[in-house]
C-alpha positions, 0 to 999 in steps of 0.5 A, a space after each residue: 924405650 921400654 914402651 916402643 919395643 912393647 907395641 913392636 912386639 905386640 904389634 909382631 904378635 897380631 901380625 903373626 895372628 893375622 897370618 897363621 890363624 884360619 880365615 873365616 870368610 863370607 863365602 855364598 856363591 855357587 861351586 864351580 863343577 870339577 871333575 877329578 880322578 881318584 888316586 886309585 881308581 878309574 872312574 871319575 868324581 864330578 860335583 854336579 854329581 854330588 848335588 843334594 849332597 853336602 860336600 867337603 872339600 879339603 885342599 891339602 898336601 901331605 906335606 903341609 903340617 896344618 893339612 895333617 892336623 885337619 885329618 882327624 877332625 875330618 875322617 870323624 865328619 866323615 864317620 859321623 855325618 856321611 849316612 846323612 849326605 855328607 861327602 868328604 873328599 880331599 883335593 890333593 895338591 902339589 904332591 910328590 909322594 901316594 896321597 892315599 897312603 898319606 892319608 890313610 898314615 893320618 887316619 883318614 879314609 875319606 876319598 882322595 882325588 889328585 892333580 887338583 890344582 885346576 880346581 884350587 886355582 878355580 876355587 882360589 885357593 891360595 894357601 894350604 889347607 884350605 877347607 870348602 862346605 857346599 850345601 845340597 844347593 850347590 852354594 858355598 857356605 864356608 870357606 876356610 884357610 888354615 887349621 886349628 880348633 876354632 875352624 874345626 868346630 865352627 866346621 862342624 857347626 857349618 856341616 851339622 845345620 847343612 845336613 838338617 836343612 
Protein backbone atom coordinates (compact mmCIF):
# COMPACT_ATOMS: atom_id res chain seq x y z
CA UNK A 1 0.00 0.00 0.00
CA UNK A 2 2.99 2.19 0.95
CA UNK A 3 4.09 1.74 -2.89
CA UNK A 4 0.67 2.81 -4.44
CA UNK A 5 0.29 5.89 -2.36
CA UNK A 6 4.07 6.49 -3.54
CA UNK A 7 3.55 6.34 -7.37
CA UNK A 8 0.36 8.49 -6.64
CA UNK A 9 2.26 11.02 -5.15
CA UNK A 10 5.05 11.15 -7.77
CA UNK A 11 2.87 10.67 -10.27
CA UNK A 12 0.85 14.35 -8.55
CA UNK A 13 4.30 15.74 -8.42
CA UNK A 14 5.17 15.36 -12.65
CA UNK A 15 1.82 16.23 -13.17
CA UNK A 16 2.04 19.68 -11.33
CA UNK A 17 5.47 19.98 -13.42
CA UNK A 18 3.79 19.30 -16.53
CA UNK A 19 1.28 22.30 -15.54
CA UNK A 20 2.98 25.13 -13.77
CA UNK A 21 6.58 24.59 -15.29
CA UNK A 22 7.11 26.96 -18.81
CA UNK A 23 6.57 25.33 -22.05
CA UNK A 24 9.15 25.24 -24.62
CA UNK A 25 7.85 24.88 -28.18
CA UNK A 26 9.23 24.73 -31.54
CA UNK A 27 7.79 27.98 -32.80
CA UNK A 28 9.06 29.07 -36.58
CA UNK A 29 6.17 30.42 -38.32
CA UNK A 30 5.82 33.96 -39.33
CA UNK A 31 4.20 36.73 -36.98
CA UNK A 32 1.20 37.56 -37.56
CA UNK A 33 1.24 41.83 -37.84
CA UNK A 34 -0.79 43.88 -35.18
CA UNK A 35 -1.28 46.99 -34.29
CA UNK A 36 -1.88 48.37 -30.86
CA UNK A 37 -1.91 51.46 -29.00
CA UNK A 38 0.28 52.59 -25.88
CA UNK A 39 -1.07 52.94 -22.60
CA UNK A 40 -0.19 56.38 -22.89
CA UNK A 41 0.26 57.61 -26.00
CA UNK A 42 -1.30 58.36 -29.30
CA UNK A 43 0.45 56.94 -31.85
CA UNK A 44 0.34 53.34 -32.66
CA UNK A 45 2.78 50.45 -32.66
CA UNK A 46 2.56 48.36 -35.88
CA UNK A 47 5.13 44.82 -36.07
CA UNK A 48 5.57 45.43 -39.58
CA UNK A 49 7.19 48.35 -38.53
CA UNK A 50 9.41 46.69 -36.44
CA UNK A 51 11.05 44.57 -38.88
CA UNK A 52 14.75 43.89 -39.05
CA UNK A 53 14.05 44.29 -35.60
CA UNK A 54 14.19 41.65 -32.73
CA UNK A 55 11.10 41.84 -31.21
CA UNK A 56 9.90 40.62 -27.54
CA UNK A 57 6.52 40.03 -26.93
CA UNK A 58 5.32 39.78 -23.48
CA UNK A 59 1.96 38.85 -22.66
CA UNK A 60 1.11 39.66 -19.43
CA UNK A 61 -1.43 41.04 -16.57
CA UNK A 62 -0.26 42.81 -13.75
CA UNK A 63 -2.52 40.44 -11.92
CA UNK A 64 -0.76 37.20 -12.91
CA UNK A 65 1.88 36.47 -10.13
CA UNK A 66 4.32 34.60 -12.82
CA UNK A 67 3.90 37.72 -15.22
CA UNK A 68 5.41 40.24 -12.30
CA UNK A 69 8.48 37.38 -11.76
CA UNK A 70 9.17 38.10 -15.62
CA UNK A 71 9.63 41.97 -15.42
CA UNK A 72 13.04 42.08 -14.11
CA UNK A 73 14.54 39.46 -16.54
CA UNK A 74 12.87 41.49 -19.25
CA UNK A 75 13.54 45.38 -18.22
CA UNK A 76 17.42 43.86 -18.05
CA UNK A 77 16.96 42.61 -22.02
CA UNK A 78 15.71 45.58 -22.55
CA UNK A 79 18.76 47.70 -20.86
CA UNK A 80 21.25 45.13 -22.39
CA UNK A 81 20.16 44.53 -25.71
CA UNK A 82 17.95 47.52 -27.05
CA UNK A 83 20.98 49.71 -28.77
CA UNK A 84 21.58 46.63 -30.92
CA UNK A 85 17.90 46.19 -32.21
CA UNK A 86 16.04 44.83 -29.43
CA UNK A 87 12.39 45.98 -28.90
CA UNK A 88 10.67 44.69 -25.65
CA UNK A 89 7.15 45.44 -25.63
CA UNK A 90 4.63 44.00 -23.14
CA UNK A 91 0.83 43.19 -24.29
CA UNK A 92 -1.19 43.88 -21.49
CA UNK A 93 -4.28 41.75 -21.23
CA UNK A 94 -7.47 41.27 -19.16
CA UNK A 95 -6.49 44.25 -17.22
CA UNK A 96 -8.58 46.55 -14.73
CA UNK A 97 -6.17 48.59 -13.36
CA UNK A 98 -2.74 51.43 -15.37
CA UNK A 99 -0.63 48.66 -16.85
CA UNK A 100 2.19 51.19 -17.03
CA UNK A 101 2.03 51.94 -13.72
CA UNK A 102 2.08 48.32 -12.92
CA UNK A 103 4.99 47.86 -14.66
CA UNK A 104 6.97 50.63 -13.77
CA UNK A 105 5.93 49.50 -9.85
CA UNK A 106 7.94 46.08 -10.92
CA UNK A 107 11.09 47.76 -12.65
CA UNK A 108 10.18 47.90 -15.80
CA UNK A 109 10.23 50.63 -18.54
CA UNK A 110 9.84 48.97 -21.67
CA UNK A 111 6.76 49.92 -23.90
CA UNK A 112 3.17 48.94 -22.69
CA UNK A 113 0.46 48.37 -25.12
CA UNK A 114 -3.24 47.77 -24.19
CA UNK A 115 -6.36 45.81 -24.93
CA UNK A 116 -4.30 42.88 -26.66
CA UNK A 117 -6.50 40.39 -26.56
CA UNK A 118 -6.70 40.45 -30.47
CA UNK A 119 -3.50 39.98 -30.75
CA UNK A 120 -3.03 36.93 -28.00
CA UNK A 121 -6.13 35.26 -29.45
CA UNK A 122 -4.11 35.67 -32.99
CA UNK A 123 -0.98 34.45 -31.69
CA UNK A 124 -2.74 31.62 -29.40
CA UNK A 125 -1.94 32.45 -26.42
CA UNK A 126 -3.80 30.52 -23.87
CA UNK A 127 -2.30 31.32 -20.59
CA UNK A 128 -0.28 34.07 -18.74
CA UNK A 129 2.80 35.01 -19.14
CA UNK A 130 3.42 33.83 -22.36
CA UNK A 131 6.83 35.12 -23.83
CA UNK A 132 7.11 35.46 -28.20
CA UNK A 133 11.00 36.33 -29.70
CA UNK A 134 10.72 37.30 -33.65
CA UNK A 135 13.80 37.77 -35.62
CA UNK A 136 14.69 40.51 -37.85
CA UNK A 137 12.77 38.25 -40.32
CA UNK A 138 9.70 38.25 -38.84
CA UNK A 139 9.57 34.40 -38.06
CA UNK A 140 9.04 33.36 -34.48
CA UNK A 141 11.66 31.58 -33.14
CA UNK A 142 10.49 31.04 -29.59
CA UNK A 143 7.37 31.00 -27.73
CA UNK A 144 7.20 30.55 -24.15
CA UNK A 145 4.31 29.99 -21.62
CA UNK A 146 5.03 30.37 -17.95
CA UNK A 147 7.99 31.79 -16.04
CA UNK A 148 11.12 30.57 -14.16
CA UNK A 149 14.66 30.84 -14.56
CA UNK A 150 14.93 27.97 -17.05
CA UNK A 151 12.96 30.29 -19.62
CA UNK A 152 14.86 33.28 -18.54
CA UNK A 153 18.09 32.12 -19.66
CA UNK A 154 17.04 29.86 -22.60
CA UNK A 155 15.28 33.56 -23.40
CA UNK A 156 18.16 35.37 -23.31
CA UNK A 157 20.24 32.61 -24.88
CA UNK A 158 17.10 33.02 -27.97
CA UNK A 159 17.59 37.07 -28.19
CA UNK A 160 21.44 37.02 -27.78
CA UNK A 161 22.10 34.89 -31.11
CA UNK A 162 18.97 36.72 -32.87
CA UNK A 163 20.64 39.93 -32.41
CA UNK A 164 24.24 38.51 -33.68
CA UNK A 165 22.63 37.09 -36.53
Amino acid sequence: MKKLGMWIALGCICAAGAIFSPRLSDASFHAPDFTLYPSRGAVPVTLADLRGKVVVLDFWASWCVPCKLAVPDLEALHQAHARKGLVVLGINVNDKGDPVESLQKLGGSYPVLVKGEPVASDYGVSALPTVIVIGRDGNVLLRETGYSPVLSEKLREVVEAALDE
